[in-house]
N, C-alpha and C positions, 0 to 999 in steps of 0.2 A: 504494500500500500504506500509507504514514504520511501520512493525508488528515487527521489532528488533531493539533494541535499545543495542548503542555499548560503550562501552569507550574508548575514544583515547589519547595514555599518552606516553610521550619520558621520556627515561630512559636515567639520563645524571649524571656521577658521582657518581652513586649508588642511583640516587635520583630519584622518579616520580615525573613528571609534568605535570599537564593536558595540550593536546594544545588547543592554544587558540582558543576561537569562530571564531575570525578573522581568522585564518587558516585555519579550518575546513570550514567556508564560502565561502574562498577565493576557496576554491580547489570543494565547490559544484557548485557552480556557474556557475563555467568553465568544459568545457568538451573538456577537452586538450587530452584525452585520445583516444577521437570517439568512445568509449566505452559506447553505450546506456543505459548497465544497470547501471551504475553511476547514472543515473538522479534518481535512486529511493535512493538517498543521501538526508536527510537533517538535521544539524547543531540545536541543542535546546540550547546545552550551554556549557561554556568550557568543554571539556572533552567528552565530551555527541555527540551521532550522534543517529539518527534512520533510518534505512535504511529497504529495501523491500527485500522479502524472496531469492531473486534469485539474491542477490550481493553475491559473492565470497569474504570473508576474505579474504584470502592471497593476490587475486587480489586486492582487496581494498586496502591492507595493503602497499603492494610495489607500486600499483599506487597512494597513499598519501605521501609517504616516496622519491621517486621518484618530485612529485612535491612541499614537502618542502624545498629539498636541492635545488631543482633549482629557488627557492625564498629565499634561505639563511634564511626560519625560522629555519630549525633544523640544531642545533651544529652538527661539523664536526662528535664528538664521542660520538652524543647519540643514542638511539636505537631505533625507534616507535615501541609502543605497542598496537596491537587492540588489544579486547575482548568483545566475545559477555557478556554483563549482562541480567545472569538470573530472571528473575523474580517471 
């Protein structure tokens, strides 16, 4: 089911940061989205997500970045960064 594994990182100040576990769990967790294929989300370690073949990047990306700022983990002027890692 979780056959890709992604990295999740805000670009803030020129600088990457992995986000943290806690955020990446916090937003698997919950499915604020009602977006079923979110459930095929989960969290291994900072930075780190592995997710299932038929989640949308983009979608992911803006429905992650969407529910950081409305928990005030991401800085006003950072950037979130998915990407799939290849293996």
């Amino acid at each position: 089911m979780f056959s890709r594994k992604i990295r999740v990182e805000y670009e803030e100040d020129s600088r990457l940061h992995p986000c943290p576990l806690k955020w990446l769990d916090g937003f698997s967790m919950r499915n604020f989205t009602n977006a079923p294929v979110f459930d095929d989300t989960i969290p291994v370690a900072d930075g780190f997500m592995e997710i299932g073949a038929r989640v949308p990047l983009e979608d992911l990306k803006s429905s992650m970045e969407d529910w950081f700022r409305r928990k005030s983990y991401l800085p006003r002027n950072a950037v979130l960064k998915v990407e799939e890692v290849r293996q």
